[in-house]
N, C-alpha and C positions, 0 to 999 in steps of 0.2 A: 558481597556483591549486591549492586541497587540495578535496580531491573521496574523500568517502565514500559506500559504495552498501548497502543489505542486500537479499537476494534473498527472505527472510521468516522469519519465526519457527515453527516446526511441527516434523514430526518428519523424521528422518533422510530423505535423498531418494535417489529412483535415482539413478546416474550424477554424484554431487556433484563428481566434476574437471569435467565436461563444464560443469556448473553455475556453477561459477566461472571457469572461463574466459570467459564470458560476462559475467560481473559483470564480471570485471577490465577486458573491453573495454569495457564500460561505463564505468566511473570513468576509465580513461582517457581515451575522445570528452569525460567532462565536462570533464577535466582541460587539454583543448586548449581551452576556451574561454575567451574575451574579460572574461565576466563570472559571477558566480555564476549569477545567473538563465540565462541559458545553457546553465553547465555541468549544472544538476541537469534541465533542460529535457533537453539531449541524451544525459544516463547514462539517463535515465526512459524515452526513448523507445525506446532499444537493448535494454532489459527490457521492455517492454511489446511489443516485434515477438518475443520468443522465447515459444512454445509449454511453455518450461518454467517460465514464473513465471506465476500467478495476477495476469494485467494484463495489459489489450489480447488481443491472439493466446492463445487458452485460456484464456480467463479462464472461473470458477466459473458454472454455470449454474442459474438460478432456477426459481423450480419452475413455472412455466410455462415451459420450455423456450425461454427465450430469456438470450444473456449481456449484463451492463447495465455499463459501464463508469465510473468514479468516477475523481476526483485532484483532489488541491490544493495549491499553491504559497504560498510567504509568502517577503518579504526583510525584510532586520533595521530596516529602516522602516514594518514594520510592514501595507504592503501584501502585499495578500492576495485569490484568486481562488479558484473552487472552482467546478467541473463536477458534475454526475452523473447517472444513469439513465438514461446514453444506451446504446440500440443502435446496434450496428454502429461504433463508434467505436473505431479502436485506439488512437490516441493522445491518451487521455485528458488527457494531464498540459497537451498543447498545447493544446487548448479551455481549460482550466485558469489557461494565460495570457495567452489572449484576455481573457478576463472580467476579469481585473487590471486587465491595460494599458489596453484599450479599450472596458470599461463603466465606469459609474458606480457596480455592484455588487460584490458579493465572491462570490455563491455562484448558479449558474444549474441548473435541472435538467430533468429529459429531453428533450420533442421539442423545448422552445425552446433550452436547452444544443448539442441537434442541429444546430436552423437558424444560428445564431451560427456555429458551426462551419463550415459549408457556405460562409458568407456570406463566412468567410476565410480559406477553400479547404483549411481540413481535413478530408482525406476524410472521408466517413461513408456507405460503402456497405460497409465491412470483414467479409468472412466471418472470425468472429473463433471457429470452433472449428477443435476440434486434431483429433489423430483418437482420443488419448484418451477429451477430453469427448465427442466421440462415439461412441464406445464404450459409456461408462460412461452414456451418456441412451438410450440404444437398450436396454440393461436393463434400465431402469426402466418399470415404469406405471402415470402419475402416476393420479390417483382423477376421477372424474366424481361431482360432485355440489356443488358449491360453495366458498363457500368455509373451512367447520367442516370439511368434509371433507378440502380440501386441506391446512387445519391439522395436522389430525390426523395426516394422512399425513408434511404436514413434519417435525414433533415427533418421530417416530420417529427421523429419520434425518439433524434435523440438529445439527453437533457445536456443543457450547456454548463451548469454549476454544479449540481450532483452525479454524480459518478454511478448512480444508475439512473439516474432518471426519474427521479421520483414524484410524487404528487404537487403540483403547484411549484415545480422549480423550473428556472430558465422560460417564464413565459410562455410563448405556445410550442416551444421548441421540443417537448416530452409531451407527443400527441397521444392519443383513446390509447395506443398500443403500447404504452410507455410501459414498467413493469413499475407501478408504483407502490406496489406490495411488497415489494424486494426490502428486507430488514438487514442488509449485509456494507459493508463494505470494504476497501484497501486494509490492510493492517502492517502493524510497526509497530516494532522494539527499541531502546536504546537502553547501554547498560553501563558500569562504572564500578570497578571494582577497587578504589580507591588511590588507585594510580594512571589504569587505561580508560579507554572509554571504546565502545562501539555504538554503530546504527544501523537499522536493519528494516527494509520496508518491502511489502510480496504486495501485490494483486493480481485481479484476473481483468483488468481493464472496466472499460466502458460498454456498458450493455448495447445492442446494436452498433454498435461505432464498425466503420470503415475493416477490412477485414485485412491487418497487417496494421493497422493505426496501434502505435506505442504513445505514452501518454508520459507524466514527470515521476512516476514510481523507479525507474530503470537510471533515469537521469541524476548523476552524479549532482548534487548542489540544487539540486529542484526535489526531486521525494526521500533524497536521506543526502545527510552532509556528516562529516567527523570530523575533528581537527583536533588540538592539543587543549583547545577550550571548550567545546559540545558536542554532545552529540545530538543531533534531531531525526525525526521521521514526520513526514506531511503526508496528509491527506486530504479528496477531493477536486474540486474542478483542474484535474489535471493539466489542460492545454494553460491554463490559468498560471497554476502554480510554475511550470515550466517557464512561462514568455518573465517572471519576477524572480523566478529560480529562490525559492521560498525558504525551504530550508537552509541555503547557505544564510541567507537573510538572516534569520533566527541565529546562527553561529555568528555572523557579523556583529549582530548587537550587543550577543555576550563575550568578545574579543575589545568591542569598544567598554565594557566595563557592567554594563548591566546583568544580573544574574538570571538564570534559566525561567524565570516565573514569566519576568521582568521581560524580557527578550523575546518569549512565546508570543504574551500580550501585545506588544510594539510591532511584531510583525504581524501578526492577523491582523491589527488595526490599519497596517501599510497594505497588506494585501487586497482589504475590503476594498480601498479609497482607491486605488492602482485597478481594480479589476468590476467589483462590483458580486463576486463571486464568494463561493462558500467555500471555506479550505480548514483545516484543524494541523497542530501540533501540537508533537513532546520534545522535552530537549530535558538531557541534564548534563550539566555545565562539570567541571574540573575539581570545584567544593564540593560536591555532590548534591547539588540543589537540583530538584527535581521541577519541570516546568509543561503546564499546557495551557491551548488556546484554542479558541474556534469561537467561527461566526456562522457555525449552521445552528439546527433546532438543538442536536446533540453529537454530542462521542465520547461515549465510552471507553473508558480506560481503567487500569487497574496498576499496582506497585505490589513490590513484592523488596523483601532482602534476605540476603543470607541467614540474616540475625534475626531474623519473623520466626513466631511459630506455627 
């Protein structure tokens, strides 16, 4: 089993050993498992219980002051699940594969995504802030008056290219209140056990962003694609990646023949010039080439295999 992880695309973070150590443990629980769908199930969940990535445990908080949890799964057959807008959910990615295995859908969202969840015993009562996010929601105040108002107020302060909003991103669009501190973001697996492949991508959204606003992590061929050629997970300016649907991108180019390095590369380079935005992937392709890319300051990621010690 090859098991790739990225921790998110943004800018440089606190404490980045401590940060990757964490990834690493990650791809390696993927790396122990049976099957792809497993392994990118079990790297997804080990990042979504840490406080430091934007997914599950500190995920991005909406401007109603509540955090809303996303993820979706796909294998190279083509099945495909998708979760979202739930509270209180940390592990996004596992309601994610409920909906695959065990509905007739592909995509479920908030309180029904909730009960689903409940119904097959995945918690959903998760106090899912850090002391961070609440920190940085304790000094904020948000506006009374509807919802032009709340507009208004989110426009200031939320960022257009990073996915929290971080220091000197998207122009004046991440105003004084932006969380530019935030060292976290989106996370995704893809794995390949030398026959299947899967992909697998969780976050907790966009910090301030509109309260119900879903973003390309959820969306089938924009935050994770699979097919009989790649697997990929994206991350960053989500409305971004979504309007180029990114990640099918990245499978396209490894179907026309280029390999998962190769394909990662050629897309962030189409992404930048299409959008002008910051976004990251992994892909590993059918050979089992492993592949990433990004046009932010950084992302981290980490590999693991079965056959590692």
């Amino acid at each position: 089993m090859q098991v790739l992880v990225h921790g998110g695309a943004g800018s440089d973070p606190d404490e980045p050993e401590t940060r990757r150590s964490i990834l690493e443990r990650a791809a390696s629980d993927g790396a122990a498992a049976s099957d792809p769908v497993d392994a990118v199930e079990r790297a997804v969940r080990v990042l979504e219980s840490s406080p430091r990535f934007n997914a599950g445990v500190g995920g991005a908080v909406q401007h109603d002051g509540t955090i809303r949890t996303d993820a979706g799964i796909m294998t190279d057959d083509r099945s495909v699940g998708a979760a979202c807008s739930m509270p209180s959910v940390e592990h996004a990615i596992s309601v994610a594969r409920v909906v695959m295995e065990e509905t007739p859908h592909g995509f479920l969202s908030g309180d029904h995504a909730v009960g689903l969840a409940e119904a097959y015993g995945i918690e959903t009562d998760v106090d899912l802030w850090s002391d961070r996010t609440r920190e940085r929601w304790a000094d904020l105040e948000p506006p009374e008056g509807g919802v032009e108002a709340d507009l208004a107020w989110i426009r200031e302060r939320y960022g257009r290219t990073d996915p929290d909003g971080r220091d000197g991103d998207g122009d004046d669009a991440a105003g004084e209140d932006a969380p530019a501190d935030l060292d976290h973001d989106t996370v995704g697996a893809v794995a390949f056990d030398g026959k299947h492949l899967a992909a697998a991508t969780s976050t907790g959204g966009r910090w301030l962003a509109l309260a119900g606003r879903v973003g390309d992590v959820p969306q089938v061929g924009s935050g994770f694609y699979c097919c009989p050629s790649a697997a990929v997970s994206a991350t960053g300016a989500g409305e971004d990646i979504a309007r180029v649907t990114l990640s099918r991108r990245v499978a396209r180019h490894v179907e026309r023949g280029l390999d998962a390095d190769q394909a990662a590369e050629l897309a962030i380079e189409e992404f930048g010039e299409l959008t002008g935005a910051t976004a990251g992937v992994i892909c590993i392709d059918a050979r089992g080439t492993l592949g990433s890319a990004y046009n932010s300051d950084t992302m981290q990621t980490a590999r693991a295999s079965s056959g590692d010690d």
